[in-house]
N, C-alpha and C positions, 0 to 999 in steps of 0.2 A: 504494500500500500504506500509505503513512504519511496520506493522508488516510483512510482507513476506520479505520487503529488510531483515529484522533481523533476520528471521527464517534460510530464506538462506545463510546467511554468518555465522552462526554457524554450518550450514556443514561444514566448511573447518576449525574448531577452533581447538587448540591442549590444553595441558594443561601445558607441560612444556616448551613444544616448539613451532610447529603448523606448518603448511603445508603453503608452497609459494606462496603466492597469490598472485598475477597482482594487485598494489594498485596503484588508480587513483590518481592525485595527484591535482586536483578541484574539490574543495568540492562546494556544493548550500551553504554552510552556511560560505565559506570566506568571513572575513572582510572588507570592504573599508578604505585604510590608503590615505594617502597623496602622490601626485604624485613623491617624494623624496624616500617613504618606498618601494613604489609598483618596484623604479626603481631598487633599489637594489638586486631584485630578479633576476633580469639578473647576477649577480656579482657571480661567483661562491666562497667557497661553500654554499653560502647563498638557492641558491634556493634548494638545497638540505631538508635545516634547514627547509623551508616553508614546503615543500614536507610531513619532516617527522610530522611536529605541525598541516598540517590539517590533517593526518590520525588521529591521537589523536584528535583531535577537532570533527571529523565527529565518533568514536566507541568509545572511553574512556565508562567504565561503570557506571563511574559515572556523570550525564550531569552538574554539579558541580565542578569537578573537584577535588573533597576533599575540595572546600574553593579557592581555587588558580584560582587568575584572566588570564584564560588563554590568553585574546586578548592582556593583559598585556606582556605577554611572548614572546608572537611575536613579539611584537613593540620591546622588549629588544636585543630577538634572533638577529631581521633582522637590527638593528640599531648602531649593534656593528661593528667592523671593527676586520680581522680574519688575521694570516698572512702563515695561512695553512692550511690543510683539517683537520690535527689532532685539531690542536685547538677547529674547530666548532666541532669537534665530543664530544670532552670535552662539551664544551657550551651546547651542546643538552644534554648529561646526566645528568648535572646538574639541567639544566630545568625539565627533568623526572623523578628526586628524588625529587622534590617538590610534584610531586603527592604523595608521600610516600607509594609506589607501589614496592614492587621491583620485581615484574612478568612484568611493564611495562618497556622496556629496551630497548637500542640502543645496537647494533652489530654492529664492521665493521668488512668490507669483508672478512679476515680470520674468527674471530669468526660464523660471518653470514655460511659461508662454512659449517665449523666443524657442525652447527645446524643444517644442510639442509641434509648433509648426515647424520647426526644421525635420524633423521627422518623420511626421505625417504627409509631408511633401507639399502641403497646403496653405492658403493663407488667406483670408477672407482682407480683402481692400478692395484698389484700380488696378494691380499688377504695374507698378514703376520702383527698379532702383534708384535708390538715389544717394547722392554725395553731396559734401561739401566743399565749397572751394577753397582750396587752404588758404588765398590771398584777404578774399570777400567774404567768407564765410557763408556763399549764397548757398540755398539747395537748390542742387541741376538734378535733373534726370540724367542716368548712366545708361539705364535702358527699359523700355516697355518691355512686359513679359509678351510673349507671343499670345493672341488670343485672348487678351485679356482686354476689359474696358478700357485702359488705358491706348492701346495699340490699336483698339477700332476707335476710337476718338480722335487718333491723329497726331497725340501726343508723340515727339522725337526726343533724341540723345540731344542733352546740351539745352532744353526746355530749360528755364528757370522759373522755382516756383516761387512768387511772390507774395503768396497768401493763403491760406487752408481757410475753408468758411469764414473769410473777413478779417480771421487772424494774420497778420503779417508774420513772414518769417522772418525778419531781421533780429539777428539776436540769438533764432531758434537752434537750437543744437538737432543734430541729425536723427537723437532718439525720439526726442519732443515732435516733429517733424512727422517722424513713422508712425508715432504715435496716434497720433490725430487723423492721418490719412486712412489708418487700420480702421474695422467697424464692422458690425455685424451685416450680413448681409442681404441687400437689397435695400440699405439705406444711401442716401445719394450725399453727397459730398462736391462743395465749389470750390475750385481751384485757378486761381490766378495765376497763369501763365505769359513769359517775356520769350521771344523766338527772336535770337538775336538780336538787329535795331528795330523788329518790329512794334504797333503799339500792342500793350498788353490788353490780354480777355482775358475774359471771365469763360472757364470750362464746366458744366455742370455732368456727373458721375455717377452710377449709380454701383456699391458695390457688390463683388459677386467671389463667388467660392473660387479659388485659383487653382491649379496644377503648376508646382513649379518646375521647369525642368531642369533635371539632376543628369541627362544623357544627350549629350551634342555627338554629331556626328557629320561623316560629308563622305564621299567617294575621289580619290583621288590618285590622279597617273604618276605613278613614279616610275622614269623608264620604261615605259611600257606594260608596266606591270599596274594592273586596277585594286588597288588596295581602298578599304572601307577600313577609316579612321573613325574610333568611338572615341569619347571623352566620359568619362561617369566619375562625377565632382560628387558625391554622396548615394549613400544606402540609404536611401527615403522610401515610404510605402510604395510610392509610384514606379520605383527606380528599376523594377523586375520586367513592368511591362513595356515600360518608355525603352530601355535594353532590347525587349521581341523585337517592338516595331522598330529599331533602327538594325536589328539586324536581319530582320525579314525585307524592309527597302533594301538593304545593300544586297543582300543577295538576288534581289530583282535585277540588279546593277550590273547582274554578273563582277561581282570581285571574285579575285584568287587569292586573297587572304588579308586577312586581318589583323592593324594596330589599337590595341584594347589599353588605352592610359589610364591610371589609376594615380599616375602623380598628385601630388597635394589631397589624394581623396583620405580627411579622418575615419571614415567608418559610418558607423550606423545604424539602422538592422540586424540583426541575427539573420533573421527568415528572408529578408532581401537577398543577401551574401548567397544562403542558400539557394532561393530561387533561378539568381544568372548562374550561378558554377552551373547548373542542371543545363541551362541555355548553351553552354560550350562545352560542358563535359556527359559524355553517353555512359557511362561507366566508371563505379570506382568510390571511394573512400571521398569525400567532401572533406567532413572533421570531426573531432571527437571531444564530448565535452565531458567533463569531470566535477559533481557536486560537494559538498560538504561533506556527503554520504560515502562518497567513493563512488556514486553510481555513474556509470558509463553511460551516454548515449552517441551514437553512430550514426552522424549521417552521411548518406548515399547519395549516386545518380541515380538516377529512373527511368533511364531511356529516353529522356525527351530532348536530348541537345537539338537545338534547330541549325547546327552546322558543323561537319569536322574539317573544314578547311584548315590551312595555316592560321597558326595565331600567332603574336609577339603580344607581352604584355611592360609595359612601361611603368616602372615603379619609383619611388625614392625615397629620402628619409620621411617626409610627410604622408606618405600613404601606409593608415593602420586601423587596426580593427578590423573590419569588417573587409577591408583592403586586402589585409595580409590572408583571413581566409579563404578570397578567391585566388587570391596568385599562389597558397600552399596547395592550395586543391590543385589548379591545372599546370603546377610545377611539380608536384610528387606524382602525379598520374601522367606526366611526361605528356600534357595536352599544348605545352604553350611553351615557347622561350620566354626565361623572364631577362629585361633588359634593361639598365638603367643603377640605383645605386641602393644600399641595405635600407630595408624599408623600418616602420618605428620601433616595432617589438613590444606588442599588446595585445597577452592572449588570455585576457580579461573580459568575462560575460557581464552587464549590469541588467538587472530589472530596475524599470523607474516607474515610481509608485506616484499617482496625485494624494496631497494632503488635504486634509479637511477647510482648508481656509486657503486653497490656490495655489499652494505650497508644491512643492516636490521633493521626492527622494530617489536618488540613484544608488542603487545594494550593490556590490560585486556579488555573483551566486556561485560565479562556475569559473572555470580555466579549462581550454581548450588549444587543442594540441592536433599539428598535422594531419595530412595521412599517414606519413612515414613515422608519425611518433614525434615529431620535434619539436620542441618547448622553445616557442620563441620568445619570450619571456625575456627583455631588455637587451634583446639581442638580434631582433628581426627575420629578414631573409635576404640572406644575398643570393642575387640575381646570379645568371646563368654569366651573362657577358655585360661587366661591371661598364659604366661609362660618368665619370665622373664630369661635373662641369664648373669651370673658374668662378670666382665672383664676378668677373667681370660678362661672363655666360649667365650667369644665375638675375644680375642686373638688367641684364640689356631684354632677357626674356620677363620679367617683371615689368620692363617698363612697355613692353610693348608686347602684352597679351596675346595679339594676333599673330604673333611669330612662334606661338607655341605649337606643335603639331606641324612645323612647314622645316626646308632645308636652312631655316637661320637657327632650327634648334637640335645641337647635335647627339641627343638623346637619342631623337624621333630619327636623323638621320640613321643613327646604325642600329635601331629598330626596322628601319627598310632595308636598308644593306642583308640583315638574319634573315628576313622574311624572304627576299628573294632567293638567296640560298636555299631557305628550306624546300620555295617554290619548284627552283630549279631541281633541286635532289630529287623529288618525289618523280614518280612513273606516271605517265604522261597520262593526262584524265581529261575527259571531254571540257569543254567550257562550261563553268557551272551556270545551273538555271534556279530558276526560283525553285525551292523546296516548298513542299505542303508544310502546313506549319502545325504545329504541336497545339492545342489545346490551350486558352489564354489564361494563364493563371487567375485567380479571383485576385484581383484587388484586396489588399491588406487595409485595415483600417485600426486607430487606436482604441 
């Protein structure tokens, strides 16, 4: 019984962040204290504090706690006297750097937010980035999301916003800014917009549920060779199926292989990570996770890769979590060259819990380990064919985004150099055609 409770709540686990889960907040394994400690729980923010110490008390992955007397914690937690909500929120981090964890963490309800739509792949506004300018301090727009209010309105890169409902931005900081533009959806929102010397309007909005996209992609000739370039900037709910459809368009495209970058991606989903490896890999050991328990879960392919062409995958120190276990998956199954430099070395499962007051909690539950068995654990993965880049490489792609993926960035260059080697090695195979496609995964949700 107590191996299935575990099995099942590593379905919902993420690795940088995690999906929102309903967390109960009476544990079987609460303490008994004295009729003075238990009364304090009525006292707010205290029962908060209990709230969040038994979910760590019932999933922490270690039932040790690294050494730290947790019943001890509580009694301190719930014994102290608080004279605000920030306070105890303070109190509780402190208590959670004792584990010496720093994937176990408190959120509050702003941060908590920011993590849930980053996750969830969603975000209720107009769909617009935005910046500020370091000289003016104005907010421009960096880009309309595709399909979004924002992008059917007409709104462009380099828009300046000069107003949110009659509020002027001058002054406004970039949080304040997003803040305000954010909203429930199907309420409408005016926006003062400056188009270079033009004069300024008035835009009126109405906002709507977004899909962000976490997977860019494009088809492109190198040498003659048709390669399908993906980018996946995060493990979000969306991020398995937005993966299908740009690998089912390319192979519409007829590519003969594919460059899969994972550079800068932190991670994200468990069950994401899961669902692409299945996308490229037909067979074979995924990853295996390991509870408090000792309990093992295995996960597998299932026959559903929608391609075994060539793959290269592009990795570096920024790509981890969820990163590392698709490139351990199709580096230990010998699906993929990996190319590029040791990725972060995080092989740390979190469930993130919502708290009763907006709050959030991120638990480490599990640790998880290759197919081959290997603990990347502060130690990463290095790549098949190492390719290091100067600062002065590392700056010049920073400053100009759009040369990442092209020959001014010499990652991606000898990620094509592998690829057509591999091309070339292999026994000559008709020109590939669209395959029938697998089955659409269900959309994940939190």
């Amino acid at each position: 019984m107590r191996r299935f409770f575990n099995r099942s709540r590593l379905l919902n686990a993420a690795l940088f962040g995690g999906t929102v889960a309903a967390a109960a907040t009476v544990s079987l394994l609460t303490p008994v204290f004295s009729s003075v400690v238990n009364a304090t729980l009525q006292d707010s923010p205290k029962a908060l504090l209990d709230e969040a110490w038994q979910i760590v008390n019932r999933e922490y992955v270690d039932s040790t706690f690294n050494q730290v007397d947790w019943l001890a914690v509580r009694h301190e937690l719930l014994s102290a006297s608080y004279s605000s909500r920030e306070e105890a929120y303070n109190a509780l981090r402190r208590a959670l750097q004792r584990l010496r964890d720093p994937y176990t963490r408190f959120m509050d309800p702003r941060q908590f937010e920011v993590l849930t739509s980053q996750t969830s792949g969603e975000l209720s506004g107009v769909g617009i980035r935005l910046q500020a300018d370091e000289q003016t301090g104005a907010i421009t727009v960096v880009e309309p999301i595709p399909n979004s209010p924002a992008a059917r309105a007409g709104i462009q890169v380099g828009d300046r916003i000069l107003s949110i409902d009659g509020v002027s931005t001058e002054g406004m900081t970039l949080e304040e800014a997003s803040n305000r533009i954010r909203g429930e959806v199907g309420t409408r929102i005016v926006l003062r917009l400056q188009r270079q010397s033009e004069e300024a309007t008035d835009l009126t909005l109405t906002r709507a549920r977004i899909e962000l996209p976490n997977v860019h992609y494009t088809l492109k000739q190198e040498q003659g060779t048709r390669v399908g370039y993906i980018r996946l900037t995060e493990f979000s709910a969306h991020s398995a199926e937005q993966m299908q459809r740009a690998i089912e368009d390319l192979l519409s495209q007829q590519v003969q292989g594919f460059v899969l970058d994972l550079r800068g991606n932190p991670g994200g989903l468990l069950q994401a990570s899961i669902d692409i490896s299945r996308q490229w890999l037909g067979n074979g050991l995924i990853v295996r996770t390991v509870d408090r328990y000792g309990a093992n879960e295995r996960i597998r392919a299932n026959r559903t890769a929608l391609t075994d062409l060539p793959l290269v995958v592009l990795v570096d120190g920024n790509s981890a979590s969820s990163s590392e276990i698709l490139t351990g998956a199709l580096m230990d199954n010998r699906r993929a060259t990996i190319v590029g430099t040791k990725t972060f070395g995080k092989a740390l499962v979190q469930s993130v819990h919502s708290l009763s007051d907006g709050s959030g909690l991120a638990v480490t539950i599990a640790h998880y380990y290759t197919p081959n068995g290997t603990d990347i654990s502060q130690r990463g993965i290095t790549p098949n064919v190492q390719v290091n880049l100067t600062d002065s490489q590392r700056q010049q792609l920073a400053a100009n985004p759009t040369s990442v993926g092209s020959q001014s960035d010499p990652q991606y260059v000898r990620a094509i150099a592998v690829l057509r080697s591999t091309i070339a090695a292999q026994p000559t195979r008709p020109v590939p055609a669209q395959r029938a496609s697998a089955p659409r995964a269900p959309r994940m949700s939190n």
